[in-house]
C-alpha positions as semicolon CSV with decimal commas, in nm:
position;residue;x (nm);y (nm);z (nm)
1;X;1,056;2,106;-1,922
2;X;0,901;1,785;-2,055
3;X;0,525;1,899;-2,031
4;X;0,473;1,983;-2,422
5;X;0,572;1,578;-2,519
6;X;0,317;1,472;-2,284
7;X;-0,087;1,422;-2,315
8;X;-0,179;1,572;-1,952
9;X;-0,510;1,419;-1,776
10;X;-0,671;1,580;-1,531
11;X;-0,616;1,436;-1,199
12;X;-0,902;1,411;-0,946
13;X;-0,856;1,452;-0,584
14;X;-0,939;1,067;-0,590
15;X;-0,685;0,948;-0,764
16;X;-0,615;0,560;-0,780
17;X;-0,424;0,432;-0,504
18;X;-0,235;0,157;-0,722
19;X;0,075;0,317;-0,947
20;X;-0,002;0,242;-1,234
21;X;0,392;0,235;-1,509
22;X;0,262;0,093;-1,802
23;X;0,466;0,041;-2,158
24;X;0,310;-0,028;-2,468
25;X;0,504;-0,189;-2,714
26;X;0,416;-0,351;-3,043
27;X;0,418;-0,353;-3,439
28;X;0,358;0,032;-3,653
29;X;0,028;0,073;-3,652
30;X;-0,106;-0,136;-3,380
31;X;-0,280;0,112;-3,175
32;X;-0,018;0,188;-2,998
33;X;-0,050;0,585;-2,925
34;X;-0,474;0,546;-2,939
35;X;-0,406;0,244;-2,639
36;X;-0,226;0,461;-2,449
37;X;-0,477;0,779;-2,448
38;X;-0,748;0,509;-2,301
39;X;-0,561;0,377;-2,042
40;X;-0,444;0,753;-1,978
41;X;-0,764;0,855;-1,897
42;X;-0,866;0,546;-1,765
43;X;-0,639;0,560;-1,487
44;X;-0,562;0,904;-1,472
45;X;-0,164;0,928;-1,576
46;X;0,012;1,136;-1,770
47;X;0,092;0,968;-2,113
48;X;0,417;1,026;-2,341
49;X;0,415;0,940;-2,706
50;X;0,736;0,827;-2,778
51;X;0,703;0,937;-3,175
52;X;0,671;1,334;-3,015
53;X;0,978;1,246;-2,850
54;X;1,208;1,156;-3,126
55;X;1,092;1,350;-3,404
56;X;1,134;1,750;-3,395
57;X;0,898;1,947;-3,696
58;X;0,943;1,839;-4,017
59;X;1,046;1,502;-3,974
60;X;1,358;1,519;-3,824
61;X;1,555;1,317;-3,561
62;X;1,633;1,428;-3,208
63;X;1,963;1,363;-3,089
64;X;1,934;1,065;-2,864
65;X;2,141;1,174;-2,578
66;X;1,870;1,448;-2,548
67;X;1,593;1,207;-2,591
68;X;1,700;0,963;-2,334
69;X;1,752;1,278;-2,088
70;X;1,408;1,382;-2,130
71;X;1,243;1,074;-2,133
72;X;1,443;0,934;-1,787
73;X;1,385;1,300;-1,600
74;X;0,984;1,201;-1,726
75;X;1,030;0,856;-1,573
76;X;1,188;0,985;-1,260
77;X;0,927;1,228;-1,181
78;X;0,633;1,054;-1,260
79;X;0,459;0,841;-1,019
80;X;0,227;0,683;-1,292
81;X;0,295;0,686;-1,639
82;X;0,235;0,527;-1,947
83;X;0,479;0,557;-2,223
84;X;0,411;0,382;-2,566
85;X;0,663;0,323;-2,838
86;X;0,948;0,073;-2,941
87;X;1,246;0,280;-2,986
88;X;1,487;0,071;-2,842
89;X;1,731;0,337;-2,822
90;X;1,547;0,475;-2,572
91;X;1,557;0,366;-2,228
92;X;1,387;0,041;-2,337
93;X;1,547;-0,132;-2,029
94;X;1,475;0,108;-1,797
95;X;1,133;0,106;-1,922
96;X;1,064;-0,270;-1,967
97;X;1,204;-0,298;-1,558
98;X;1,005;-0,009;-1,452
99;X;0,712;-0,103;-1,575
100;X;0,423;-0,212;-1,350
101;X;0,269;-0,341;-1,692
102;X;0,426;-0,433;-2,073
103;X;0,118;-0,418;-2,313
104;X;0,255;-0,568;-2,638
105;X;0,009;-0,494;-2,948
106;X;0,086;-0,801;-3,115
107;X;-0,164;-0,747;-3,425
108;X;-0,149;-0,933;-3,787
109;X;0,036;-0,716;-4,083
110;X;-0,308;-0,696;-4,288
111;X;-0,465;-0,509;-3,957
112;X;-0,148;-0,269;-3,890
113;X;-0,114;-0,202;-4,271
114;X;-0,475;-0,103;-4,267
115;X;-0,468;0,130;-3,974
116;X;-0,178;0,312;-4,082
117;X;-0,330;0,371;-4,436
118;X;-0,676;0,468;-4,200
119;X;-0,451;0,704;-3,995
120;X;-0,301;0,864;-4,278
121;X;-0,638;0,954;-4,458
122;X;-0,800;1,060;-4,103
123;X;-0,482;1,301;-4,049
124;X;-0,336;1,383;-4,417
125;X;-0,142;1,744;-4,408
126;X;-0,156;1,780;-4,069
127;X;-0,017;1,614;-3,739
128;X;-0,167;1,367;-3,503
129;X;-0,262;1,404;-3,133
130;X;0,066;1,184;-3,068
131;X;0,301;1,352;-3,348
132;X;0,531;1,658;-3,282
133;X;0,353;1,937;-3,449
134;X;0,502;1,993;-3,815
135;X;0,534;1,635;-3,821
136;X;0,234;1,602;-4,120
137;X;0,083;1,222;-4,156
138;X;0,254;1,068;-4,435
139;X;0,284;0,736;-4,571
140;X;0,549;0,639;-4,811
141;X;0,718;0,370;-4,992
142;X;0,992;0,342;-4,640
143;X;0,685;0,372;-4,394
144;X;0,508;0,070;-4,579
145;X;0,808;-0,156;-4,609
146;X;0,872;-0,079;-4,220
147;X;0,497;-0,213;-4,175
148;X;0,532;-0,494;-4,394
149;X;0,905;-0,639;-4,339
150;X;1,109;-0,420;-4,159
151;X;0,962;-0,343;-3,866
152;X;0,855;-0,762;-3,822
153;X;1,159;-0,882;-3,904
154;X;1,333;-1,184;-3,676
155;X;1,510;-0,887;-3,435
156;X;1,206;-0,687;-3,357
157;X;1,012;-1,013;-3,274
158;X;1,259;-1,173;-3,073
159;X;1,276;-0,808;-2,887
160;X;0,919;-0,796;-2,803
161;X;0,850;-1,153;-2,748
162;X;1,146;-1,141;-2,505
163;X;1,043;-0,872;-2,313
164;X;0,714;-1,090;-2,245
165;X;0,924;-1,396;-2,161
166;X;1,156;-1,184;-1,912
167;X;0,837;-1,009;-1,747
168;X;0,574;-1,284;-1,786
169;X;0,370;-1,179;-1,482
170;X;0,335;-0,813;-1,597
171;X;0,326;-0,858;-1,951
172;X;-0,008;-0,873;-2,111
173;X;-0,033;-0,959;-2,531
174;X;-0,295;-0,858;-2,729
175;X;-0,325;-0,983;-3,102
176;X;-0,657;-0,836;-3,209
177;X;-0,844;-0,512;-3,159
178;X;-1,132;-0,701;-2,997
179;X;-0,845;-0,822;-2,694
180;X;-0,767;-0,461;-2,655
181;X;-1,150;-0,388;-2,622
182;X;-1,196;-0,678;-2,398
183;X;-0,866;-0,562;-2,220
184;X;-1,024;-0,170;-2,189
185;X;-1,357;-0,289;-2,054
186;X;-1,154;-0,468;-1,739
């Protein structure tokens, strides 16, 4: 059962007509997981967290074969969904094709590097919303070199800008947090 991974809405009995499959993709620290709770209650899907997927308590690593199971039996029985994370280990085919939109959070490092620091003082010794629980915020020397070089190197950008180029007419890029309000509000 893949309910616990998940942030459930409440559906109404008028639910939107239009399916509405929507990754989010983009640098640590983005918005990624705070993106994705809008637009779940926005349009009324069910929203995984990618980072609750991966990580069990205490920081460590799921198997992937497990992951990937859970996350395409989510995909499979979902009508809408919205499913934020890179993780390209994880069905990140399968999710960039399925997808009725690809939101790529395409913000500057001095924004991201902020946020997470934000995040971490917000959350410090305990777990986010979109954490596995006994996952405590943290920020280290490894989490701020993946901010600042690691997780922007040539690969990653190639990845996401490549998704957009594949998908151009469902792919949306936003490179401030004033697009993603402007985005929200339509």
């Amino acid at each position: 059962m893949v309910t616990w991974y998940i942030s459930k809405i409440q559906r109404k009995d008028t639910d939107v007509a239009m399916n509405h499959e929507i990754a989010i993709i983009g640098y640590s620290g983005s918005g990624k997981s705070t993106l994705a709770q809008k637009l779940g209650k926005k349009y009324e899907c069910d929203v995984l967290h990618l980072d609750r997927l991966h990580w069990l308590p205490g920081w460590k690593e799921r198997e992937n074969q497990e992951s990937v199971a859970i996350l395409s039996k989510f995909m499979d029985a979902q009508d809408n969904w919205i499913i934020d994370g890179n993780y390209s280990s994880l069905c990140y085919q399968k999710r960039m094709e399925e997808a009725t939109k690809i939101i790529y959070l395409e913000f500057p490092t001095r924004i991201c590097l902020y946020r997470a620091v934000k995040r971490y003082l917000l959350h410090r010794g305990r777990s986010r919303s979109s954490m596995t629980e006994g996952c405590e915020e943290k920020i280290d020397r490894e989490f701020l070199w993946w901010i600042l070089h690691d997780g922007r190197d040539k690969a990653h950008r190639e990845r996401h800008r490549g998704v957009c180029k594949a998908y151009p007419e469902k792919s949306v890029v936003l490179k401030s947090p004033r697009a993603v309000r402007h985005y929200l509000a339509h």
